[in-house]
C-alpha positions in Angstrom: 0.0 0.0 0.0 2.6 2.6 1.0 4.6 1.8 -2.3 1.7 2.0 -4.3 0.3 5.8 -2.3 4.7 6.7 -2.8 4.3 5.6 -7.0 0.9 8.0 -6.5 2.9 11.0 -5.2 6.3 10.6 -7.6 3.9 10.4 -10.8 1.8 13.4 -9.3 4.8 15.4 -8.7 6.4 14.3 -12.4 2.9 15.4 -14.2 3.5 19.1 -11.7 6.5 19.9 -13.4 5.9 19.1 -17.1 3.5 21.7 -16.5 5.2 24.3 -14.6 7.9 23.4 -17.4 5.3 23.9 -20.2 4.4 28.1 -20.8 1.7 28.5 -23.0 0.1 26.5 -26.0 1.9 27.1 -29.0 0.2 27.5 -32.3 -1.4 24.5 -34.3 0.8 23.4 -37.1 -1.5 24.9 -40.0 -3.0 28.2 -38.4 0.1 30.5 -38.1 3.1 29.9 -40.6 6.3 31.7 -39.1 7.8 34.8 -40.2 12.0 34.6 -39.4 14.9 37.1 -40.1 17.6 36.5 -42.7 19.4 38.4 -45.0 18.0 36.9 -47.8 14.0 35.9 -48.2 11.5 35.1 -51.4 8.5 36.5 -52.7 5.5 33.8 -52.9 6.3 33.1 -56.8 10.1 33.3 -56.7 11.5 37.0 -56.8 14.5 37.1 -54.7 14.9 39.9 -52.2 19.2 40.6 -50.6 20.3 42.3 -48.3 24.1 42.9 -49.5 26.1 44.2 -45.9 29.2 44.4 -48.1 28.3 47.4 -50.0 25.1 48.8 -48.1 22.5 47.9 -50.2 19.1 46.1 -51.0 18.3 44.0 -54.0 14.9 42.6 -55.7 15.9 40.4 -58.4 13.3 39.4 -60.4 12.2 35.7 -62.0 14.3 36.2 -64.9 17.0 36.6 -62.5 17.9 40.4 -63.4 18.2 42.8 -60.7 14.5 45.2 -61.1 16.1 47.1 -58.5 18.5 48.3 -55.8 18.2 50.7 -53.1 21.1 52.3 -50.8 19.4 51.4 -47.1 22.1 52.7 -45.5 25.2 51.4 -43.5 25.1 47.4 -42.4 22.0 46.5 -43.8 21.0 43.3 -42.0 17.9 41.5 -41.5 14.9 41.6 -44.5 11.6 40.2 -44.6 8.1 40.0 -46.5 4.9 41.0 -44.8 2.5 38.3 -45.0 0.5 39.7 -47.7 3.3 39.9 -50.0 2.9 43.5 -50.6 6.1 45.0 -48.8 9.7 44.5 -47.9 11.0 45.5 -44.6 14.4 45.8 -44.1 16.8 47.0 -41.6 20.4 49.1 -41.3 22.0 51.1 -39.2 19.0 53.2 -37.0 16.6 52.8 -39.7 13.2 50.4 -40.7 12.8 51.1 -44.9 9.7 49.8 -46.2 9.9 48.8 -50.0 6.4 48.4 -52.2 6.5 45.5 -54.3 4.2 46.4 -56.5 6.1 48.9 -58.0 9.6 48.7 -55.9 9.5 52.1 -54.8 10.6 52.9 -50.8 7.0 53.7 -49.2 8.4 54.8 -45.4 11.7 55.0 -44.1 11.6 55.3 -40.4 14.6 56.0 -38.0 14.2 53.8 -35.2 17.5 54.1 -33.7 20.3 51.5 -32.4 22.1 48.7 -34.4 19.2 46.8 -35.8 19.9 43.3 -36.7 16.8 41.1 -37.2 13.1 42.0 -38.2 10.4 39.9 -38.4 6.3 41.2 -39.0 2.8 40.6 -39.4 0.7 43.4 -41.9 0.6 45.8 -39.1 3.7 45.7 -37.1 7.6 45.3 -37.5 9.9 44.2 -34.7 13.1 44.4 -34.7 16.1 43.6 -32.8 18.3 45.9 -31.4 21.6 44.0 -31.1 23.6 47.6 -29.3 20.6 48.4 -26.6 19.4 44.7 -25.8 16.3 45.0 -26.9 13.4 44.2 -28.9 10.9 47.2 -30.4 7.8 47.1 -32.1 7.2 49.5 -34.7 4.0 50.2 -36.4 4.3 49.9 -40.3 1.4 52.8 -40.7 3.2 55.5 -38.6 6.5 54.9 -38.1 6.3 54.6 -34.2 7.8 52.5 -31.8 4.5 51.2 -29.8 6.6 48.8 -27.3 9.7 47.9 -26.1 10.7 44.7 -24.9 14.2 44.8 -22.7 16.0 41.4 -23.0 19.4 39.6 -22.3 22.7 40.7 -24.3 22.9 41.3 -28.2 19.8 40.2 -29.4 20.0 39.2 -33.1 17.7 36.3 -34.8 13.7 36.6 -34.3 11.3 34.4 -35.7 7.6 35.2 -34.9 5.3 32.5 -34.3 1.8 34.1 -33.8 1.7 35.9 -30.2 5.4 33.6 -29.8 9.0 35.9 -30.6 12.1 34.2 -30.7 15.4 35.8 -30.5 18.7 34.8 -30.1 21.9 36.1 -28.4 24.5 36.7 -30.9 27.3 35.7 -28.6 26.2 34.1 -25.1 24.2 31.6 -27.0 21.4 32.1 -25.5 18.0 31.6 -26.3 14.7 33.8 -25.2 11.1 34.1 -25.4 9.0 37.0 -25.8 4.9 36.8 -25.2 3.5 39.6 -26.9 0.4 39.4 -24.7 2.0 40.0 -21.7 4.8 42.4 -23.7 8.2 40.8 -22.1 10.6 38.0 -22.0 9.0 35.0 -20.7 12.2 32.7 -20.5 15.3 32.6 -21.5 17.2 29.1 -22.1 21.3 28.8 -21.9 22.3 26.4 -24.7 25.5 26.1 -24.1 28.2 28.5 -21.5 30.4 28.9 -24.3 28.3 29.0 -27.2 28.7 32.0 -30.1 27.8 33.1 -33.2 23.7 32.5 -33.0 21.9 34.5 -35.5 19.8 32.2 -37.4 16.3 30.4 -36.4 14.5 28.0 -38.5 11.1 27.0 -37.0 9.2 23.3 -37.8 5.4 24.4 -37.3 4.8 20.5 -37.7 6.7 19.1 -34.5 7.1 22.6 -32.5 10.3 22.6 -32.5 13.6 25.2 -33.4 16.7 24.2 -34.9 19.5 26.9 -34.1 23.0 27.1 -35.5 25.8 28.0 -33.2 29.2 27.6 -32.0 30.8 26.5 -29.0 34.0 28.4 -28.1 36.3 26.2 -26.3 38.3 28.9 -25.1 40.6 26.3 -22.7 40.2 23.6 -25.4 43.3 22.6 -27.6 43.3 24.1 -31.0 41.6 20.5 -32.6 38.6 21.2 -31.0 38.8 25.5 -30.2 35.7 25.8 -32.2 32.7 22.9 -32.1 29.4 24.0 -34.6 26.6 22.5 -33.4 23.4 22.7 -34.3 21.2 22.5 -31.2 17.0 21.5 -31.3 14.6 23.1 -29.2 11.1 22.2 -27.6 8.8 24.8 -28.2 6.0 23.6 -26.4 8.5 23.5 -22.7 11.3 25.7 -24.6 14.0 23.2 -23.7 17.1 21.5 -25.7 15.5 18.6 -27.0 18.9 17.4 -28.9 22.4 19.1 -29.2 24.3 17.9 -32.4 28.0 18.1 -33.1 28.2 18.9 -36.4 31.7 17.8 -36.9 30.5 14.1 -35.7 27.6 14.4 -38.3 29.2 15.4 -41.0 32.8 16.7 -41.3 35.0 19.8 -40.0 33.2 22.9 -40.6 33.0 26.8 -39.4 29.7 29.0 -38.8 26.8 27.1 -39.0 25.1 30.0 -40.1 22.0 29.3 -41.6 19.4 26.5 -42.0 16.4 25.9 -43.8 13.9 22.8 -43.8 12.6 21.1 -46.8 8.7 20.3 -47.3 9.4 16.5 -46.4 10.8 17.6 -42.7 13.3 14.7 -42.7 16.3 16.9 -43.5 18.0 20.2 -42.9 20.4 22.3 -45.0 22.5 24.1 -43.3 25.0 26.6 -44.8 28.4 27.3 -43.2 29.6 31.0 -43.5 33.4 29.6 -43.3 33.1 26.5 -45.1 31.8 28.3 -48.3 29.4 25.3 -48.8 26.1 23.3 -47.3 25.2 20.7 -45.7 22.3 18.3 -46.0 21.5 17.3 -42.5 19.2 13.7 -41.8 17.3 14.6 -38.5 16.4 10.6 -37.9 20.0 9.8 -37.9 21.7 13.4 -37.0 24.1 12.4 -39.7 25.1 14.7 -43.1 23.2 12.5 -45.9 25.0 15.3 -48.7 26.9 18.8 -49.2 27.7 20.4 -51.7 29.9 23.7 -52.3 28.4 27.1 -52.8 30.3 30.4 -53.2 32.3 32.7 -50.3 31.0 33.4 -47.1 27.2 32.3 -47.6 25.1 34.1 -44.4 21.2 32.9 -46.1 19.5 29.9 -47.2 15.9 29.5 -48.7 13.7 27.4 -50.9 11.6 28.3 -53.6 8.0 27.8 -52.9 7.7 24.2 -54.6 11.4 23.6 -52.5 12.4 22.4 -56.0 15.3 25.0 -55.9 17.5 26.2 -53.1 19.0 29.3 -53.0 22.0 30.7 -51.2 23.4 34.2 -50.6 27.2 34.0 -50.9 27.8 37.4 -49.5 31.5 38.1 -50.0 31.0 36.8 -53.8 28.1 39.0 -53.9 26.1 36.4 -55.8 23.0 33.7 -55.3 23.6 30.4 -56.0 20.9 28.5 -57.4 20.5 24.5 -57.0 18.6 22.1 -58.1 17.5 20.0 -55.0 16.8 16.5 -56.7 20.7 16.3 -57.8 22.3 19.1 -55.5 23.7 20.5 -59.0 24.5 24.1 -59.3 21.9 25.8 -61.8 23.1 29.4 -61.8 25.1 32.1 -60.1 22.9 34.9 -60.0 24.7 38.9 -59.3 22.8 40.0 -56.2 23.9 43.5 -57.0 25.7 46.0 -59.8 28.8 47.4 -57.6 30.8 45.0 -57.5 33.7 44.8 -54.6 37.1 46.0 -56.0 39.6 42.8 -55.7 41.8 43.7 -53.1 38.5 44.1 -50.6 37.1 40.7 -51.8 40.5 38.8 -51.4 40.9 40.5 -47.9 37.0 39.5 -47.1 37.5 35.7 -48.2 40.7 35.4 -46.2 39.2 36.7 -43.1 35.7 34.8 -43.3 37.4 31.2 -44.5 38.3 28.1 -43.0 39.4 26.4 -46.1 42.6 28.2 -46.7 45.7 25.6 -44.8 47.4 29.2 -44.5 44.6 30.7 -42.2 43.7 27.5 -40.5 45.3 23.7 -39.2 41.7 21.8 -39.2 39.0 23.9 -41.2 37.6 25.3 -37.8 38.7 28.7 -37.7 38.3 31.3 -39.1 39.1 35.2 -38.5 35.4 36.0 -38.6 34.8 33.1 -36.0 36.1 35.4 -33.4 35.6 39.2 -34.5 32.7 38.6 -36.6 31.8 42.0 -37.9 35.4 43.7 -36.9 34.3 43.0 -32.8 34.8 41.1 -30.3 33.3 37.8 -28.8 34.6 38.8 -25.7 36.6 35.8 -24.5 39.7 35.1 -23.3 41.6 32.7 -25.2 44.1 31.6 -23.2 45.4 35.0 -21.6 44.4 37.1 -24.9 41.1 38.8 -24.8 39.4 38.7 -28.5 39.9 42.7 -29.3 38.1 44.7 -31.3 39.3 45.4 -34.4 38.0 49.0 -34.9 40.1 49.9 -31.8 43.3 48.5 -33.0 45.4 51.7 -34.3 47.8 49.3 -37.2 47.8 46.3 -38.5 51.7 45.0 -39.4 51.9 41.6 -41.4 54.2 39.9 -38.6 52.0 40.1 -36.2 48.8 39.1 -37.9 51.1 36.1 -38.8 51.6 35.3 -35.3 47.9 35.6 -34.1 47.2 32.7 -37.0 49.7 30.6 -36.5 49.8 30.8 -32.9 46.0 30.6 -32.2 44.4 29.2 -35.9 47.3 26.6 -36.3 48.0 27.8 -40.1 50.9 28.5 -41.7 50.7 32.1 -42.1 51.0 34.5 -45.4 53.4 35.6 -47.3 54.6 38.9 -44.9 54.7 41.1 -48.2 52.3 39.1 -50.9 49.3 40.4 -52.4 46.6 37.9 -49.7 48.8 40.0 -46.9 48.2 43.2 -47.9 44.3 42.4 -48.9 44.1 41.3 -45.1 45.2 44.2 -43.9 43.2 46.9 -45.8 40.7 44.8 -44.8 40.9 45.1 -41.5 41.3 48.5 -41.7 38.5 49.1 -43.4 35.9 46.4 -42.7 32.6 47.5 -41.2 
């Protein structure tokens, strides 16, 4: 009798905590589809709309693959989406919220909201938008222009993915992971997914099963240079907002750097994932957590999305400035598409490869690190490696090619360039000069 009252009282008190564990119901599969940040999205029949933060400026290229038409958004455009009915581009830069008509691809509003934004995400009546500088998330209405809430939340919030009255955000470098009710107007929870992880700006949601898939690093900052840098790819539980499974994305697949982007096809068995390092993608099986393909796209590629069908994939190669169009039945390239007309002078696009790769054996030992891993966007993650603190680059006063030769070898395990080659002096104007 007492054994069976004590089996009473532990399944009582099991069934108490799945539901303090569980917040709020979240949507059914088919009655909100999710809206999510990127630098790259698609219009409903296939026009292709780029955010280009290498020369501060906005693309719609249209089904025949032409640019129709590019606007200057101002400095570090980031994050770009489409309203849900199709009618307008949002997209955000330094301090400002542009609004872009696609009926006739003329700016309709340009609001100055302030900050760094990063991410932005909307329904047909309001924007929000991360502000990675102030740690915060605002909504701004698309009518007027005016910021009608703030929501204050942990450090250098990037990603957001809305999910009906559900906004996501992730924490560019703590890794961490937060919820935002909009009927209550602040952060709910906030999950840690890892102490050391980095680099979290991308959210892919799976209406279906309720779940998130977010790509990240893990900075092993006391680790030995073979494992320094670990991308993961980590799965969350809506429904109780905790890490369902954490994936090590060498094990699956192969040495990589900056998971940076995934996208899910319409069969929900796989994931693409495109590494911003690797300068290629990888086809992820979720039943076995093992890469079933990948394939090679161009330099530095920061967005991934389908067409609407999901019978071509296309990804932004950012430091190439171009799209890269596949076939998804035989992974074979289609078409490079120019996502703008100014193109990057060669010494900045030689400099911009070297610092974002992990390919080159001259930058890196293992194809784990890269420059960008640790100072993505010239800053700092702010770890100590050993007993160097990451610094930021726009406060270094010169860069001289012994030293930056020291730092690679010494902390990236490559060889090193040559001191007074043309890759050297690329690196170095780049540094100067990156944004």
């Amino acid at each position: 009798m007492i054994q069976r009252i004590m089996t009473i009282i532990i399944l009582f008190t099991l069934i108490t905590v799945a539901q303090a564990q569980r917040l709020y119901d979240i949507p059914a599969p088919f009655a909100e589809t999710p809206s999510t940040s990127g630098t790259m999205t698609l219009t409903r029949l296939g026009r292709i709309i780029s955010s280009n933060p290498f020369v501060h400026r906005l693309s719609i290229i249209g089904l025949d693959r032409t640019i129709e038409a590019e606007f200057d958004i101002g400095q570090n455009p980031r994050g770009v989406v489409i309203t849900p009915d199709n009618l307008r581009v949002l997209a955000v830069s330094d301090g400002t919220l542009t609004i872009i008509s696609l009926q006739d691809n003329t700016v309709s509003a340009s609001y100055r909201i302030g900050g760094e934004p990063y991410g932005v995400v909307a329904n047909n009546e309001t924007a929000y938008v991360s502000l990675r500088d102030s740690d915060e998330v605002i909504a701004v209405n698309l009518e007027s222009g005016r910021i009608t809430e703030r929501f204050p939340t942990p450090a250098n919030p990037t990603a957001l993915a809305l999910w009906g009255d559900f906004l996501y955000v992730t924490h560019f470098w703590t890794g961490e992971f937060s919820l935002i009710y909009l009927p209550i107007g602040e952060v709910v929870r906030t999950i840690q997914l890892h102490p050391q992880a980095t680099l979290a700006q991308s959210i892919e949601i799976d209406p279906i099963s309720g779940r998130a898939f977010l790509p990240m690093t893990i900075a092993n900052t006391t680790g030995r240079l073979a494992n320094r840098l670990i991308p993961m790819l980590y799965v969350v539980d809506l429904e109780n907002l905790q890490v369902e499974e954490s994936i090590n994305l060498v094990v699956a697949d192969r040495p990589v750097n900056m998971p940076f982007a995934v996208v899910q096809p319409s069969n929900r068995s796989r994931l693409y994932i495109a590494y911003a390092g690797s300068n290629d993608v990888t086809v992820l099986n979720l039943d076995t957590g093992i890469a079933a393909n990948h394939f090679d796209s161009g330099a530095n590629p920061r967005a991934i999305r389908f067409n609407s069908n999901f019978t071509r994939l296309y990804v932004q190669d950012a430091v190439d400035g171009t799209i890269s169009q596949f076939d998804t039945n035989f992974f074979g390239l289609d078409d490079q598409i120019p996502a703008y007309t100014e193109s990057l002078d060669a010494q900045t696009q030689i400099g911009a490869r070297l610092f974002h790769t992990a390919t080159d054996p001259r930058i890196t030992a293992n194809r784990l690190l890269s420059c960008a891993s640790c100072h993505f966007n010239n800053l700092s993650d702010g770890r100590t490696w050993g007993v160097v603190e990451t610094p930021n680059l726009a406060e270094i006063q010169s860069f001289d090619a012994a030293t930056i030769n020291a730092h690679i070898q010494t902390v990236q395990g490559g060889r090193g360039l040559s001191l007074k080659g043309v890759d050297m002096v690329a690196l170095i104007r780049y540094l100067q000069n990156a944004d």
